[in-house]
TIKEFI-417021 format. One line per field, with one value per residue (C-alpha): residue number from 1; residue in three letters; x, y, z. Coordinates in steps of 0.25 Angstrom, whole numbers. Layout:
<recs>
num <- (NUM ...) $
residuo <- (Ala ...) $
u <- (X ...) $
v <- (Y ...) $
w <- (Z ...) $
</recs>
This chain:
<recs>
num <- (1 2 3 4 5 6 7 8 9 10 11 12 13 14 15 16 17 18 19 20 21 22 23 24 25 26 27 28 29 30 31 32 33 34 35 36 37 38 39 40 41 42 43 44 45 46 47 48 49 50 51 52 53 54 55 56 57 58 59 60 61 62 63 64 65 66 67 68 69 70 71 72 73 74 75 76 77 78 79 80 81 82 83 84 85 86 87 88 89 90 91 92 93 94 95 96 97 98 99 100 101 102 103 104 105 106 107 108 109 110 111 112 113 114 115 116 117 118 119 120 121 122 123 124 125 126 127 128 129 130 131 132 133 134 135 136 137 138 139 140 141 142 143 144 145 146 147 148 149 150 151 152 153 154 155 156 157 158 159 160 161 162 163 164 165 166 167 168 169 170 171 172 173 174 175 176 177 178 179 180 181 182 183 184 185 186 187 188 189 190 191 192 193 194 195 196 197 198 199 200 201 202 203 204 205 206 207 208 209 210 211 212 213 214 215 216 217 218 219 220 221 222 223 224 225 226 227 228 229 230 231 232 233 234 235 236 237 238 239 240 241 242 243 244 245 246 247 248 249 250 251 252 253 254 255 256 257 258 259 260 261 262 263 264 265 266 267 268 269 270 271 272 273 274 275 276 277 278 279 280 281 282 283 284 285 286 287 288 289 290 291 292 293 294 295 296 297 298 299 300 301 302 303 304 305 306 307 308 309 310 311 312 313 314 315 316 317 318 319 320 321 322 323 324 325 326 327 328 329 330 331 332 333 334 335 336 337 338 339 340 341 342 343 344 345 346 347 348 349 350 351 352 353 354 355 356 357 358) $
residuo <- (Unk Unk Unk Unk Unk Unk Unk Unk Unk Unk Unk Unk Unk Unk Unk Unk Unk Unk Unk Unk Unk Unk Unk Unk Unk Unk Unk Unk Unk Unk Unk Unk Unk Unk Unk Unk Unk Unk Unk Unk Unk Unk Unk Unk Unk Unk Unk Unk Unk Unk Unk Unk Unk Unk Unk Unk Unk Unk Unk Unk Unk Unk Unk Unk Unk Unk Unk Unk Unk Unk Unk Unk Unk Unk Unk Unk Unk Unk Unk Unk Unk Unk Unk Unk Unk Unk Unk Unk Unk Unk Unk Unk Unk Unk Unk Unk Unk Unk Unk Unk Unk Unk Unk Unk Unk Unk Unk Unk Unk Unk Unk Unk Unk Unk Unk Unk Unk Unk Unk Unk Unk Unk Unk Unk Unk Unk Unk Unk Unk Unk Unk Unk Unk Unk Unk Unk Unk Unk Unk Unk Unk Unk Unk Unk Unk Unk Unk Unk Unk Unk Unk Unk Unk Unk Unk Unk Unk Unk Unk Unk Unk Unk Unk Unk Unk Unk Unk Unk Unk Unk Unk Unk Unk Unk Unk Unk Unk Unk Unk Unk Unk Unk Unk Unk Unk Unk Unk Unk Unk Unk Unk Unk Unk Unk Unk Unk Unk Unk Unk Unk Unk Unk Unk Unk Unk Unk Unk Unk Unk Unk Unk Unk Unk Unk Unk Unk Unk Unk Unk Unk Unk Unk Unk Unk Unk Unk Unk Unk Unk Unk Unk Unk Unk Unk Unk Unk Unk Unk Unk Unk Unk Unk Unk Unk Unk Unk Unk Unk Unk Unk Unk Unk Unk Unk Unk Unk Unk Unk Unk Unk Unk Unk Unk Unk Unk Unk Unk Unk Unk Unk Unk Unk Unk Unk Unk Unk Unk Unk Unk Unk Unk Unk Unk Unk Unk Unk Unk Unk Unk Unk Unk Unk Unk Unk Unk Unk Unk Unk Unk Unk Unk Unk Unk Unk Unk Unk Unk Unk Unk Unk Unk Unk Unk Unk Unk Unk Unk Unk Unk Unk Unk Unk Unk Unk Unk Unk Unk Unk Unk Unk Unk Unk Unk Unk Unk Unk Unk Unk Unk Unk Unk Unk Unk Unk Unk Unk Unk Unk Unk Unk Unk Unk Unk Unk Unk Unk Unk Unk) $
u <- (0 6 4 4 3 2 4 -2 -3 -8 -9 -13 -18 -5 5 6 11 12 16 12 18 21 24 23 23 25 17 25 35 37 41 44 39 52 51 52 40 30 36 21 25 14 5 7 6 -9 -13 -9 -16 -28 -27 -25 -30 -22 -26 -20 -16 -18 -15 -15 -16 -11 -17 -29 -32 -38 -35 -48 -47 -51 -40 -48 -50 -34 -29 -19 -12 -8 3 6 19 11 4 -11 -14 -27 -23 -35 -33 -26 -15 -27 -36 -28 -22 -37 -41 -43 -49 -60 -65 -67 -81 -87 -88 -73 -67 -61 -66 -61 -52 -47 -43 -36 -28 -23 -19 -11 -5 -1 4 13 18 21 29 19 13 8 1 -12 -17 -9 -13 -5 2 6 16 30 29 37 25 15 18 19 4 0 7 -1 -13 -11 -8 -21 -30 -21 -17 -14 -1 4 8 16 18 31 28 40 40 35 47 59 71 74 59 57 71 65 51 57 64 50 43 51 51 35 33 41 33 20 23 14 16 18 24 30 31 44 53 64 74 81 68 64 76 77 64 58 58 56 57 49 57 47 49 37 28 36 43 59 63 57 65 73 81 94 89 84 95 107 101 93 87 88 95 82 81 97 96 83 89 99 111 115 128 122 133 133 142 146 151 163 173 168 170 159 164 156 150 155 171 181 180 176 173 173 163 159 147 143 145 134 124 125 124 127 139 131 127 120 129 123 132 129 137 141 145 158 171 181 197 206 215 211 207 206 190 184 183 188 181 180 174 163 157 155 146 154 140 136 140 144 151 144 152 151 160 162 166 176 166 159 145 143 144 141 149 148 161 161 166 178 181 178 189 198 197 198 190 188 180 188 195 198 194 192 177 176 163 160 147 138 126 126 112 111 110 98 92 81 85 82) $
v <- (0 13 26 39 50 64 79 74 83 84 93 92 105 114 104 99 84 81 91 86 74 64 52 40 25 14 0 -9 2 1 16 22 35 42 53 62 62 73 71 66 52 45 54 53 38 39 46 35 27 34 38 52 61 70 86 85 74 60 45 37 20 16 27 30 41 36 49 50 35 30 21 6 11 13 -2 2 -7 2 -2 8 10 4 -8 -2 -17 -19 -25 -33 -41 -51 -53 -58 -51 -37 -43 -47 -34 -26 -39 -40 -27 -27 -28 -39 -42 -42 -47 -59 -74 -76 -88 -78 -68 -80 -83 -68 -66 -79 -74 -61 -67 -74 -63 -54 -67 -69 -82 -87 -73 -71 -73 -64 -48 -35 -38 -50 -45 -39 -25 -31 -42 -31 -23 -36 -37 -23 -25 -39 -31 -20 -31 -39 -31 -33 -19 -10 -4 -4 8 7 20 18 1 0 13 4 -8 -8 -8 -24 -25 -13 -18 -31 -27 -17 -29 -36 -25 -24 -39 -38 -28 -35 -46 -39 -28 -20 -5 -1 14 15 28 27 39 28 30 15 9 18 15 1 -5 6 4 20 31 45 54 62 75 85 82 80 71 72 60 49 38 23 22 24 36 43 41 43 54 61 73 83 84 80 67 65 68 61 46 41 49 60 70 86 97 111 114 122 117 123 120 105 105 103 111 107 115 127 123 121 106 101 89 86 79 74 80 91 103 95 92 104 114 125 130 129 114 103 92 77 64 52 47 34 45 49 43 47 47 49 57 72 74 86 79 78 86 83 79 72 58 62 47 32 20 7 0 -6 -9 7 17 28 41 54 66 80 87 99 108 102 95 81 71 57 45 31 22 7 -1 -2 10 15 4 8 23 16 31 36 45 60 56 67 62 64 66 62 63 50 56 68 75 91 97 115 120 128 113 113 110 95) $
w <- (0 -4 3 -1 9 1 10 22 34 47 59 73 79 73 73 60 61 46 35 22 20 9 7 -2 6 -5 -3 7 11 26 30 42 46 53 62 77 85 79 63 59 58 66 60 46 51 57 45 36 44 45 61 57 47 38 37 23 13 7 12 -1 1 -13 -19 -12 -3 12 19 23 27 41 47 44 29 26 30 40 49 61 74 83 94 103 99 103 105 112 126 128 116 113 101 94 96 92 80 74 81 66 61 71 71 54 49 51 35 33 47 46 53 66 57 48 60 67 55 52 68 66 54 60 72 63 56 70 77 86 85 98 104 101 113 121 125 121 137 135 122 122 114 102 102 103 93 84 88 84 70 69 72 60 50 55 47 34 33 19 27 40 48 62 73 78 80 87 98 109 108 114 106 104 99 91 81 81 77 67 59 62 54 43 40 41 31 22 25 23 14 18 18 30 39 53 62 69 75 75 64 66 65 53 46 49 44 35 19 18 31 31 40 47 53 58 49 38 30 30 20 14 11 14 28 20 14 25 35 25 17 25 19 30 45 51 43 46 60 64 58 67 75 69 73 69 64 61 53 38 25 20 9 9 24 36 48 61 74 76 71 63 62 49 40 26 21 7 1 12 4 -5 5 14 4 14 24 36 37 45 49 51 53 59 70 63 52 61 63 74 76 85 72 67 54 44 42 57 70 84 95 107 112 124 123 117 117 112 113 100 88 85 95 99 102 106 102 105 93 95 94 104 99 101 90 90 83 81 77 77 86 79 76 91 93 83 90 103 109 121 127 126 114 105 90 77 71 56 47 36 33 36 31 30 29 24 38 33 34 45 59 64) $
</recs>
Protein backbone atom coordinates (compact mmCIF):
# COMPACT_ATOMS: atom_id res chain seq x y z
CA UNK A 1 0.00 0.00 0.00
CA UNK A 2 1.48 3.33 -1.00
CA UNK A 3 0.91 6.48 0.86
CA UNK A 4 1.00 9.63 -0.36
CA UNK A 5 0.85 12.58 2.24
CA UNK A 6 0.39 16.05 0.26
CA UNK A 7 1.10 19.64 2.46
CA UNK A 8 -0.59 18.47 5.56
CA UNK A 9 -0.82 20.86 8.39
CA UNK A 10 -1.91 20.96 11.70
CA UNK A 11 -2.25 23.19 14.78
CA UNK A 12 -3.29 23.00 18.32
CA UNK A 13 -4.45 26.18 19.73
CA UNK A 14 -1.27 28.58 18.15
CA UNK A 15 1.25 25.91 18.28
CA UNK A 16 1.51 24.71 14.89
CA UNK A 17 2.79 20.94 15.18
CA UNK A 18 2.93 20.33 11.49
CA UNK A 19 3.93 22.67 8.63
CA UNK A 20 2.90 21.61 5.58
CA UNK A 21 4.52 18.60 4.97
CA UNK A 22 5.13 16.08 2.19
CA UNK A 23 5.91 12.89 1.74
CA UNK A 24 5.63 9.98 -0.58
CA UNK A 25 5.77 6.18 1.39
CA UNK A 26 6.30 3.44 -1.28
CA UNK A 27 4.30 0.12 -0.79
CA UNK A 28 6.19 -2.24 1.64
CA UNK A 29 8.81 0.62 2.67
CA UNK A 30 9.37 0.25 6.49
CA UNK A 31 10.17 4.11 7.58
CA UNK A 32 10.96 5.49 10.46
CA UNK A 33 9.80 8.81 11.57
CA UNK A 34 13.02 10.39 13.37
CA UNK A 35 12.72 13.17 15.62
CA UNK A 36 13.02 15.38 19.17
CA UNK A 37 10.06 15.42 21.23
CA UNK A 38 7.57 18.30 19.85
CA UNK A 39 8.89 17.67 15.80
CA UNK A 40 5.28 16.43 14.76
CA UNK A 41 6.16 12.93 14.52
CA UNK A 42 3.61 11.13 16.43
CA UNK A 43 1.19 13.60 15.11
CA UNK A 44 1.72 13.23 11.50
CA UNK A 45 1.40 9.61 12.72
CA UNK A 46 -2.20 9.70 14.27
CA UNK A 47 -3.25 11.50 11.22
CA UNK A 48 -2.20 8.69 8.92
CA UNK A 49 -4.12 6.64 11.07
CA UNK A 50 -6.94 8.41 11.28
CA UNK A 51 -6.80 9.45 15.36
CA UNK A 52 -6.34 13.01 14.35
CA UNK A 53 -7.59 15.25 11.82
CA UNK A 54 -5.40 17.62 9.57
CA UNK A 55 -6.45 21.59 9.25
CA UNK A 56 -5.10 21.26 5.68
CA UNK A 57 -4.05 18.58 3.35
CA UNK A 58 -4.41 15.07 1.71
CA UNK A 59 -3.86 11.20 2.89
CA UNK A 60 -3.66 9.15 -0.24
CA UNK A 61 -4.12 5.00 0.20
CA UNK A 62 -2.76 4.02 -3.22
CA UNK A 63 -4.25 6.82 -4.73
CA UNK A 64 -7.28 7.61 -2.97
CA UNK A 65 -7.94 10.18 -0.63
CA UNK A 66 -9.41 9.08 2.93
CA UNK A 67 -8.68 12.23 4.74
CA UNK A 68 -12.00 12.38 5.78
CA UNK A 69 -11.84 8.64 6.79
CA UNK A 70 -12.72 7.38 10.26
CA UNK A 71 -9.93 5.30 11.72
CA UNK A 72 -12.07 1.51 11.01
CA UNK A 73 -12.49 2.77 7.19
CA UNK A 74 -8.48 3.28 6.62
CA UNK A 75 -7.32 -0.42 7.49
CA UNK A 76 -4.65 0.43 10.01
CA UNK A 77 -3.06 -1.64 12.34
CA UNK A 78 -1.93 0.56 15.29
CA UNK A 79 0.85 -0.43 18.46
CA UNK A 80 1.48 2.00 20.81
CA UNK A 81 4.70 2.61 23.44
CA UNK A 82 2.80 1.01 25.82
CA UNK A 83 1.00 -1.94 24.74
CA UNK A 84 -2.82 -0.57 25.67
CA UNK A 85 -3.42 -4.31 26.21
CA UNK A 86 -6.75 -4.84 28.06
CA UNK A 87 -5.74 -6.23 31.54
CA UNK A 88 -8.77 -8.25 31.93
CA UNK A 89 -8.36 -10.14 29.00
CA UNK A 90 -6.49 -12.81 28.36
CA UNK A 91 -3.71 -13.37 25.29
CA UNK A 92 -6.66 -14.43 23.38
CA UNK A 93 -8.94 -12.79 24.08
CA UNK A 94 -6.92 -9.14 23.02
CA UNK A 95 -5.40 -10.76 20.01
CA UNK A 96 -9.23 -11.81 18.62
CA UNK A 97 -10.30 -8.46 20.27
CA UNK A 98 -10.74 -6.51 16.62
CA UNK A 99 -12.14 -9.72 15.19
CA UNK A 100 -15.03 -9.96 17.69
CA UNK A 101 -16.34 -6.65 17.72
CA UNK A 102 -16.72 -6.76 13.58
CA UNK A 103 -20.21 -6.92 12.27
CA UNK A 104 -21.83 -9.76 12.72
CA UNK A 105 -21.94 -10.39 8.78
CA UNK A 106 -18.22 -10.43 8.26
CA UNK A 107 -16.73 -11.78 11.80
CA UNK A 108 -15.26 -14.78 11.62
CA UNK A 109 -16.57 -18.55 13.18
CA UNK A 110 -15.19 -19.01 16.48
CA UNK A 111 -12.98 -22.08 14.37
CA UNK A 112 -11.70 -19.41 11.91
CA UNK A 113 -10.80 -16.93 14.91
CA UNK A 114 -8.92 -19.94 16.74
CA UNK A 115 -6.94 -20.75 13.86
CA UNK A 116 -5.70 -16.98 13.06
CA UNK A 117 -4.72 -16.46 17.01
CA UNK A 118 -2.72 -19.70 16.52
CA UNK A 119 -1.13 -18.38 13.44
CA UNK A 120 -0.33 -15.16 14.96
CA UNK A 121 1.02 -16.64 18.09
CA UNK A 122 3.23 -18.54 15.73
CA UNK A 123 4.58 -15.68 14.07
CA UNK A 124 5.36 -13.51 17.62
CA UNK A 125 7.16 -16.86 19.19
CA UNK A 126 4.78 -17.30 21.43
CA UNK A 127 3.21 -20.51 21.36
CA UNK A 128 1.89 -21.84 24.52
CA UNK A 129 0.21 -18.32 26.05
CA UNK A 130 -2.91 -17.87 25.14
CA UNK A 131 -4.37 -18.37 28.24
CA UNK A 132 -2.13 -15.94 30.24
CA UNK A 133 -3.31 -12.07 31.30
CA UNK A 134 -1.33 -8.72 30.16
CA UNK A 135 0.39 -9.45 34.17
CA UNK A 136 1.54 -12.59 33.69
CA UNK A 137 4.06 -11.35 30.42
CA UNK A 138 7.55 -9.65 30.46
CA UNK A 139 7.35 -6.15 28.42
CA UNK A 140 9.26 -7.82 25.61
CA UNK A 141 6.23 -10.45 25.40
CA UNK A 142 3.63 -7.75 25.65
CA UNK A 143 4.60 -5.70 23.18
CA UNK A 144 4.63 -8.96 20.89
CA UNK A 145 0.94 -9.24 22.10
CA UNK A 146 -0.01 -5.78 20.92
CA UNK A 147 1.66 -6.15 17.60
CA UNK A 148 -0.31 -9.64 17.18
CA UNK A 149 -3.21 -7.85 17.98
CA UNK A 150 -2.87 -4.97 15.10
CA UNK A 151 -1.92 -7.75 12.45
CA UNK A 152 -5.32 -9.69 13.67
CA UNK A 153 -7.40 -7.65 11.66
CA UNK A 154 -5.26 -8.30 8.54
CA UNK A 155 -4.27 -4.67 8.23
CA UNK A 156 -3.43 -2.48 4.73
CA UNK A 157 -0.26 -0.91 6.79
CA UNK A 158 0.96 -0.89 9.95
CA UNK A 159 1.92 2.02 11.98
CA UNK A 160 3.95 1.80 15.51
CA UNK A 161 4.59 4.93 18.37
CA UNK A 162 7.64 4.39 19.49
CA UNK A 163 7.00 0.32 20.12
CA UNK A 164 10.10 -0.12 21.82
CA UNK A 165 10.08 3.30 24.43
CA UNK A 166 8.85 1.06 27.33
CA UNK A 167 11.65 -2.05 27.04
CA UNK A 168 14.81 -1.99 28.52
CA UNK A 169 17.82 -1.91 26.60
CA UNK A 170 18.56 -5.92 26.06
CA UNK A 171 14.87 -6.17 24.82
CA UNK A 172 14.30 -3.13 22.71
CA UNK A 173 17.80 -4.44 20.27
CA UNK A 174 16.19 -7.71 20.26
CA UNK A 175 12.69 -6.73 19.13
CA UNK A 176 14.18 -4.31 16.68
CA UNK A 177 16.08 -7.21 14.72
CA UNK A 178 12.62 -9.04 15.62
CA UNK A 179 10.87 -6.29 13.62
CA UNK A 180 12.71 -5.99 10.82
CA UNK A 181 12.82 -9.85 9.96
CA UNK A 182 8.68 -9.53 10.30
CA UNK A 183 8.28 -7.01 7.86
CA UNK A 184 10.13 -8.75 5.53
CA UNK A 185 8.30 -11.57 6.34
CA UNK A 186 4.92 -9.80 5.87
CA UNK A 187 5.85 -7.07 3.40
CA UNK A 188 3.60 -4.93 4.45
CA UNK A 189 3.91 -1.16 4.60
CA UNK A 190 4.62 -0.30 7.53
CA UNK A 191 5.88 3.57 9.79
CA UNK A 192 7.51 3.77 13.13
CA UNK A 193 7.85 7.03 15.42
CA UNK A 194 11.04 6.64 17.36
CA UNK A 195 13.25 9.86 18.86
CA UNK A 196 15.90 7.02 18.83
CA UNK A 197 18.51 7.45 16.03
CA UNK A 198 20.16 3.83 16.62
CA UNK A 199 17.01 2.28 16.25
CA UNK A 200 16.03 4.53 13.24
CA UNK A 201 19.09 3.68 11.39
CA UNK A 202 19.32 0.13 12.25
CA UNK A 203 15.94 -1.19 11.07
CA UNK A 204 14.44 1.57 8.64
CA UNK A 205 14.55 1.10 4.83
CA UNK A 206 14.06 5.12 4.47
CA UNK A 207 14.21 7.84 7.67
CA UNK A 208 12.37 11.30 7.68
CA UNK A 209 14.15 13.61 10.05
CA UNK A 210 11.69 15.55 11.63
CA UNK A 211 12.14 18.87 13.17
CA UNK A 212 9.18 21.35 14.59
CA UNK A 213 6.91 20.42 12.22
CA UNK A 214 8.96 20.00 9.43
CA UNK A 215 10.86 17.73 7.40
CA UNK A 216 14.64 17.96 7.41
CA UNK A 217 15.63 15.06 5.02
CA UNK A 218 14.31 12.36 3.55
CA UNK A 219 16.32 9.38 2.83
CA UNK A 220 18.30 5.84 3.49
CA UNK A 221 20.32 5.47 7.09
CA UNK A 222 23.51 5.96 4.99
CA UNK A 223 22.17 8.91 3.43
CA UNK A 224 20.91 10.86 6.33
CA UNK A 225 23.69 10.15 8.63
CA UNK A 226 26.79 10.70 6.14
CA UNK A 227 25.29 13.47 4.18
CA UNK A 228 23.19 15.31 6.35
CA UNK A 229 21.82 18.22 4.67
CA UNK A 230 21.88 20.71 7.58
CA UNK A 231 23.69 20.91 11.17
CA UNK A 232 20.59 19.88 12.82
CA UNK A 233 20.36 16.73 10.75
CA UNK A 234 24.14 16.28 11.48
CA UNK A 235 24.12 17.07 14.88
CA UNK A 236 20.86 15.32 15.91
CA UNK A 237 22.34 11.60 14.48
CA UNK A 238 24.87 10.14 16.73
CA UNK A 239 27.73 12.28 18.71
CA UNK A 240 28.87 14.96 17.18
CA UNK A 241 31.95 17.40 18.30
CA UNK A 242 30.46 21.54 17.35
CA UNK A 243 33.34 24.28 16.12
CA UNK A 244 33.14 27.83 15.24
CA UNK A 245 35.47 28.47 13.15
CA UNK A 246 36.39 30.53 9.49
CA UNK A 247 37.80 29.33 6.34
CA UNK A 248 40.68 30.76 5.11
CA UNK A 249 43.21 29.98 2.34
CA UNK A 250 42.12 26.28 2.26
CA UNK A 251 42.39 26.19 6.10
CA UNK A 252 39.74 25.76 9.05
CA UNK A 253 40.98 27.76 11.88
CA UNK A 254 39.08 26.78 15.13
CA UNK A 255 37.56 28.70 18.40
CA UNK A 256 38.72 31.85 19.11
CA UNK A 257 42.73 30.70 17.87
CA UNK A 258 45.22 30.18 15.69
CA UNK A 259 45.01 26.42 15.42
CA UNK A 260 43.98 25.20 12.23
CA UNK A 261 43.22 22.22 10.10
CA UNK A 262 43.24 21.57 6.41
CA UNK A 263 40.80 19.63 5.19
CA UNK A 264 39.72 18.61 1.76
CA UNK A 265 36.87 20.07 0.16
CA UNK A 266 35.77 22.64 2.92
CA UNK A 267 36.13 25.69 1.04
CA UNK A 268 33.58 23.75 -1.30
CA UNK A 269 31.06 23.08 1.20
CA UNK A 270 31.16 26.10 3.58
CA UNK A 271 30.97 28.62 0.96
CA UNK A 272 31.71 31.26 3.57
CA UNK A 273 34.82 32.61 6.01
CA UNK A 274 32.79 32.32 8.95
CA UNK A 275 31.78 28.56 9.22
CA UNK A 276 30.10 25.75 11.31
CA UNK A 277 32.19 22.94 12.14
CA UNK A 278 30.84 19.17 12.78
CA UNK A 279 32.92 15.96 13.24
CA UNK A 280 32.16 13.01 14.85
CA UNK A 281 34.37 11.76 17.51
CA UNK A 282 35.32 8.48 15.85
CA UNK A 283 36.33 11.26 12.93
CA UNK A 284 39.38 12.27 15.30
CA UNK A 285 42.81 10.78 15.67
CA UNK A 286 45.20 11.71 18.62
CA UNK A 287 49.18 11.65 18.89
CA UNK A 288 51.53 12.37 21.18
CA UNK A 289 53.87 14.29 18.02
CA UNK A 290 52.81 17.92 16.81
CA UNK A 291 51.87 18.39 13.57
CA UNK A 292 51.42 21.58 11.04
CA UNK A 293 47.58 19.73 10.54
CA UNK A 294 46.07 19.49 14.23
CA UNK A 295 45.64 21.44 17.55
CA UNK A 296 46.98 20.68 21.02
CA UNK A 297 45.28 19.71 23.64
CA UNK A 298 44.90 17.99 26.86
CA UNK A 299 43.48 14.42 27.99
CA UNK A 300 40.80 15.46 31.01
CA UNK A 301 39.36 11.78 30.86
CA UNK A 302 38.70 8.11 29.32
CA UNK A 303 36.45 5.11 29.35
CA UNK A 304 38.48 1.81 28.05
CA UNK A 305 34.98 -0.02 28.14
CA UNK A 306 34.07 -1.55 24.96
CA UNK A 307 35.03 -2.13 21.97
CA UNK A 308 36.10 1.65 21.13
CA UNK A 309 37.76 4.13 23.84
CA UNK A 310 35.89 7.04 24.70
CA UNK A 311 38.08 10.36 25.59
CA UNK A 312 37.76 13.51 26.52
CA UNK A 313 40.07 16.55 25.44
CA UNK A 314 40.55 20.07 26.18
CA UNK A 315 41.44 21.63 23.21
CA UNK A 316 43.96 24.84 23.84
CA UNK A 317 41.39 27.11 23.44
CA UNK A 318 39.64 25.52 25.95
CA UNK A 319 36.22 23.69 24.80
CA UNK A 320 35.74 20.27 25.18
CA UNK A 321 35.93 17.64 22.38
CA UNK A 322 35.15 14.19 22.40
CA UNK A 323 37.25 11.32 20.79
CA UNK A 324 36.93 7.81 20.15
CA UNK A 325 40.25 5.51 19.34
CA UNK A 326 40.28 1.72 19.22
CA UNK A 327 41.42 -0.21 21.42
CA UNK A 328 44.39 -0.41 19.67
CA UNK A 329 45.29 2.53 19.07
CA UNK A 330 44.57 3.65 22.79
CA UNK A 331 47.16 1.12 23.27
CA UNK A 332 49.56 2.05 20.82
CA UNK A 333 49.27 5.80 22.53
CA UNK A 334 49.58 4.09 25.74
CA UNK A 335 47.43 7.71 27.31
CA UNK A 336 47.07 8.95 30.32
CA UNK A 337 45.06 11.25 31.83
CA UNK A 338 46.97 15.10 31.44
CA UNK A 339 48.78 13.88 28.62
CA UNK A 340 49.52 16.76 26.18
CA UNK A 341 48.51 15.49 22.47
CA UNK A 342 48.04 16.12 19.26
CA UNK A 343 44.31 16.38 17.69
CA UNK A 344 43.94 15.55 13.93
CA UNK A 345 40.68 15.68 11.81
CA UNK A 346 39.96 12.60 8.89
CA UNK A 347 36.82 13.97 8.14
CA UNK A 348 34.57 16.99 9.09
CA UNK A 349 31.40 18.72 7.72
CA UNK A 350 31.43 22.64 7.41
CA UNK A 351 27.94 24.36 7.20
CA UNK A 352 27.79 28.64 6.03
CA UNK A 353 27.49 30.07 9.60
CA UNK A 354 24.45 32.00 8.24
CA UNK A 355 23.02 28.35 8.62
CA UNK A 356 20.27 28.21 11.35
CA UNK A 357 21.30 27.39 14.69
CA UNK A 358 20.48 23.84 16.01
Amino acid sequence: MSIDIQSIRKKFGTFEALARVDLKIGSGELVALLGPSGSGKTTLLRIIAGLELADEGQILFRGDDISKHNVKDRGVGFVFQHYALFRHMTVYENIAFGLKVRPRAVRPSKAAMDKKVAELLSLIRLEGIAARYPSQLSGGQRQRVALARALAIEPRMLLLDEPFGALDAKVRRELRQWIRDLHDKLNMTSIFVTHDQEEALEIADRVVVMNAGRIEQIGTPEEVYHYPANPFVYDFLGNVNFFHGRLEGGKLYLGDSNASVSLHGAAHTAGSPAAKIYIRPHLLDLDHAASPNAFKAKVKFFNAAGPFVRIEVLSEWGDTVRVELTQERFQILNLRKDDDVYVTFKDAKVFPASDYSI
